[in-house]
Phi, psi and omega in degrees: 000145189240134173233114191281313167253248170248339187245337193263109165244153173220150190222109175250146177195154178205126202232137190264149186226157204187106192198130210235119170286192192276091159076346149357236157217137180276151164250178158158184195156144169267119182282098168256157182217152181187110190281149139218147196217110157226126174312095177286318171212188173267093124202008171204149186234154149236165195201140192221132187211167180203139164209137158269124161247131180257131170236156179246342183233177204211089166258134206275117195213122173289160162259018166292138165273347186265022173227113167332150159290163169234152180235137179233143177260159207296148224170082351296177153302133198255118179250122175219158190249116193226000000 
């Protein structure tokens, strides 16, 4: 945490997500993260955050009980921002 004032913390981090199949395809990509929390009194705060995320697999699943779920991989890969 980086504390910018007396009321203000800020948190940053990038994180590599990474995953190579047999000869395949390779993945990979940076997951950013970023926090901010600021102290408004001492018993209250605001607080704010954003991340990127990568998913490579997917599973496809009925409502039949008699057929297994499948798991696929994301094809393109799913990036979401939160």
């Amino acid at each position: 945490m980086l504390r910018v004032s007396r009321r203000a913390l800020i948190a940053l981090s990038i994180h590599w997500s990474y995953k190579s199949g047999k000869s395949i395809i390779n993945y990979g990509g940076p997951e950013y993260r970023l926090s901010v929390k600021y102290l408004v009194s001492s018993n209250a705060s605001i607080k704010f955050s954003y991340n990127r995320m990568r998913q490579y697999l997917q599973m496809l699943s009925t409502q039949q009980q008699f057929l297994p779920d499948i798991w696929k991989l994301s094809d393109p890969i799913q990036t979401s921002d939160w």
